[in-house]
N, C-alpha and C positions, 0 to 999 in steps of 0.2 A: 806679457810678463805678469806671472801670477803678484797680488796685493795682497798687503798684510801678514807676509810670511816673517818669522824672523831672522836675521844675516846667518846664523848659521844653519838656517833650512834653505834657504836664497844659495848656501854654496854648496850643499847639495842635491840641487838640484839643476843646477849650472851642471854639476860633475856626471848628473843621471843625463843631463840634455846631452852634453857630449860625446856619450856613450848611444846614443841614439838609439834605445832598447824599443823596442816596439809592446805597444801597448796588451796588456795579458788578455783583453779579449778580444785581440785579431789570430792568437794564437792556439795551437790544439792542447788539450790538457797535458798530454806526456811534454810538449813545446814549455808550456808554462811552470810548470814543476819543474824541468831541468833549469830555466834561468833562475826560479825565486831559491833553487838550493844553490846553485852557481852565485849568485848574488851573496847570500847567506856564508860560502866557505870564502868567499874573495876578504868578507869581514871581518872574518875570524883570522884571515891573518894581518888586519892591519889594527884590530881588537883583541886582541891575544883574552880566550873566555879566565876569567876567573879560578881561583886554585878553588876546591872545595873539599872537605876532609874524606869521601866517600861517593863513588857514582855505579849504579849497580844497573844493569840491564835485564828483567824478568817480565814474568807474564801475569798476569792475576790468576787465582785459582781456577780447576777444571770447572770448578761450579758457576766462575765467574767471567767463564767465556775466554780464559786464555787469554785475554787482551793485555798485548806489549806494552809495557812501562819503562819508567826510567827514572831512579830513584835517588835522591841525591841529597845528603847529608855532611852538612858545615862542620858539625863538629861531632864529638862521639857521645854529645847526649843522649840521653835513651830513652826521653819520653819529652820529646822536642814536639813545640806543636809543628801541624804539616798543610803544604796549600797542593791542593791537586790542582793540577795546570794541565787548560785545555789550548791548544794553538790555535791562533790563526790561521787564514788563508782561504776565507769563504765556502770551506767546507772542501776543499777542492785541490787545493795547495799547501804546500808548508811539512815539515815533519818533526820527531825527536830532533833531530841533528839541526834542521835551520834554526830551529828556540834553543839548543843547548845553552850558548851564551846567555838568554834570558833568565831558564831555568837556575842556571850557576847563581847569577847577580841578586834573585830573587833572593833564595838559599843562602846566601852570605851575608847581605845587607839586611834582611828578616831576622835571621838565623832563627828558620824555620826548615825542615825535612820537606822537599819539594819532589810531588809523585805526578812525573809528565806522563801525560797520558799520548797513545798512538789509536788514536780511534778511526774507525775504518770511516773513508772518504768519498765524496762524489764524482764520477758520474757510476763507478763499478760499484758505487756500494748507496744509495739512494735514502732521503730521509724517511724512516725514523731511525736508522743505523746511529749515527753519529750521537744524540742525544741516549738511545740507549745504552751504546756501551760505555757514553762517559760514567753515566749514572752506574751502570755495573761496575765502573773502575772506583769510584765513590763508594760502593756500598763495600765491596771487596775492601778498600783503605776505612773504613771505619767499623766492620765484622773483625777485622784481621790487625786491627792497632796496638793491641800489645804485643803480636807477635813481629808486627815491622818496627817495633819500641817507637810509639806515635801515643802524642797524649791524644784519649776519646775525644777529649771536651774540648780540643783547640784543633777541628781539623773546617777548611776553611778550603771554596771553591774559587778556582781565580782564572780569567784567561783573558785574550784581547781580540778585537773583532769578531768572527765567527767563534771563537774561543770564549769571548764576553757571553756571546748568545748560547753558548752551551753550558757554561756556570750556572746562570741567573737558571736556564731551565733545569739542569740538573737541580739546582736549589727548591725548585718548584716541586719536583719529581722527589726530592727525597722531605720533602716537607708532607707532603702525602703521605709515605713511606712508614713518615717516623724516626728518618733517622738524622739524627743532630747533626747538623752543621751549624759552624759556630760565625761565621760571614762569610758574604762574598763579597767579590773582588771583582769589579767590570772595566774593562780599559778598551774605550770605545765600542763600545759594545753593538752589534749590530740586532736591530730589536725588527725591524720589518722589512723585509728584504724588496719591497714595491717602492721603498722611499717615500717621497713627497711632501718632504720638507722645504723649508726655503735652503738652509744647508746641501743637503742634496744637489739644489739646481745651483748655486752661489759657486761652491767648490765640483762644478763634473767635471771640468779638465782643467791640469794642467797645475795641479796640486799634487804630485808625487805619483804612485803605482795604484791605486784605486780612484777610479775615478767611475759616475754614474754609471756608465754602458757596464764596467767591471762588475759590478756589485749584480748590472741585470745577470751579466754571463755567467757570473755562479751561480745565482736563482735558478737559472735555467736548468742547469748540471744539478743541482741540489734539490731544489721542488720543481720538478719538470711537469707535474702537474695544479693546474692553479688550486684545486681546493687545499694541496697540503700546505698553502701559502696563509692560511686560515687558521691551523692549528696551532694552539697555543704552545706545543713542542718547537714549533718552528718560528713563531710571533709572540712572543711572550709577554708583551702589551696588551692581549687579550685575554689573558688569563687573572684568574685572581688571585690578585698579591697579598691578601693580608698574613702573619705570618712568617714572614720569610726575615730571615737574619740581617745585623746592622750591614749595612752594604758601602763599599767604595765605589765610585763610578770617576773613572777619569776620561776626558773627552779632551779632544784637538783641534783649534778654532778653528783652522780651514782646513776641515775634512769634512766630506756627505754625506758623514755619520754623529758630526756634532751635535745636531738638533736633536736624529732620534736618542741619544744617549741622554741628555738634561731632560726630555719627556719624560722619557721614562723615570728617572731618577725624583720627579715630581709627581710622578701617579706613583711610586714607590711612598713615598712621604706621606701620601694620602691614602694610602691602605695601612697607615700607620709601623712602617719600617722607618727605623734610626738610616738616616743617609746621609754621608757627605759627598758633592760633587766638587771637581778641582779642574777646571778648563782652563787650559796651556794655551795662553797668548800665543797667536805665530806657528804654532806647532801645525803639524798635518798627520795624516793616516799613518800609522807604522813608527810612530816616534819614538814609541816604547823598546823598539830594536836597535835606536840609534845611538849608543850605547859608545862614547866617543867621540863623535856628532856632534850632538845637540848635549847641552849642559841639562836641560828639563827632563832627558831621558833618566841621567841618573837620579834628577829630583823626585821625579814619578817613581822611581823605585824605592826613595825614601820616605817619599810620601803613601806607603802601603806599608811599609815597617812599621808607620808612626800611627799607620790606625790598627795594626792590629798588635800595637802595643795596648791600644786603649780598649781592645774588643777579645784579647783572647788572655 
């Protein structure tokens, strides 16, 4: 019986034990992807997603590689600030449609212009894909901001687990660049995909849908060769931070990604970035979806309204 959870993660995961789902890296990628979207629309009908004033389905420009978006606006503002949101799912999992409800609740309780990104994924599409075309959907939404009515100076990177680790790099990458980002947004963020945290080994099973072996099997699928495990595209702990805008990082006590998220958030501090970290008692991996669930889901969502009240 997992320890330290809290009663409303304890029921469920009582509800995921009964369902007796098998664990995502005994499974073949197409195997995995139909449960976490099956998973995903089962939610949406007992979470009915959010109303939001506007949802648009496009591609970024020819220049900017055509890459699938999904665009979604609260209200008819027209110079809203915007968070480009990258998904979860280790690179490997996840789509538009399983984050919709995120995207929505984002968007409403922000009330920010939220530009989801569809970045191509592993194992048919191999790192540095994923990292570059975020960062093209990024430069696309801040080339192209007053034509999508997005204020310049408030547009801000935001995603959770492999999504975290494609923000912070995109942020990395467009810091380079030159071009303004106004913060990012890390929610669990996965920073080295080798682990070796005490986190790590404390929560490997039996903490919800990711658990240690998980994390290897998309490594796997995603740097299937060890040196790109090295790259600061792909490990962003080894790169250097100084630079990079105020940052949120939200982490989940029993998850095996807790540890690396608060590290990093202290080598962030120390390359002298503004951070705040906010670790959720009892919560575990994916909390951020649990939207219904867990009361902390919705708190997590208000608690990035309330810093980027104060940063944009």
């Amino acid at each position: 019986m997992p320890k330290d959870v809290h009663p409303q993660i304890q029921t469920l995961l009582d509800t995921m034990a009964a369902l007796n789902l098998p664990a995502i890296q005994t499974l073949s990628v197409d195997q995995a992807r139909n449960m976490f979207e099956g998973f995903a629309d089962k939610r949406r009908e007992s979470y009915p997603s959010p109303h939001v004033h506007e949802v648009n389905d496009t591609k970024t420009g020819s220049s900017h590689g055509k890459i699938p978006v999904r665009i979604y606006r609260p209200t008819s503002n027209r110079a809203a600030p915007a968070i480009v949101y990258f998904h979860g799912g280790g690179h490997v999992i996840g789509s538009l449609n399983s984050y919709d409800t995120v995207a929505r609740t984002l968007a409403k309780t922000c009330q920010v212009t939220v530009v989801s990104v569809d970045y191509r994924m592993a194992p048919e599409h191999i790192f540095p894909a994923a990292p570059n075309d975020c960062f093209t959907a990024t430069r696309w939404v801040v080339e192209n901001a007053k034509t999508l009515c997005i204020d310049p100076t408030k547009i801000i990177v935001c995603g959770d687990s492999a999504g975290g680790n494609l923000a912070t790099v995109v942020a990395l990458m467009a810091r380079d660049a030159g071009l303004a980002i106004a913060a990012q947004i890390l929610v669990y963020p996965v920073i080295d995909y080798r682990g070796g945290t005490i986190s790590f080994e404390r929560y490997a099973k039996g903490y919800g849908g990711l658990e240690s072996e998980t994390v290897r099997w998309f490594m796997e699928h995603y740097l299937p060769e060890p040196k790109m495990r090295d790259d600061w595209r792909a490990c962003p702990r080894v790169a250097n931070l100084a630079g990079l805008p105020p940052t949120l990082i939200l982490t989940a006590e029993c998850d095996v990604l807790c540890d690396e998220g608060a590290a990093y958030g202290k080598q962030l501090s120390a390359a002298g970035v503004a951070v705040e970290h906010i670790n959720y008692k009892g919560m575990i991996h994916g909390f951020f979806n649990y939207l219904g669930l867990a009361s902390d889901a919705e708190n997590a969502h208000k608690a990035v309204a309330a810093f980027l009240n104060l940063h944009t």
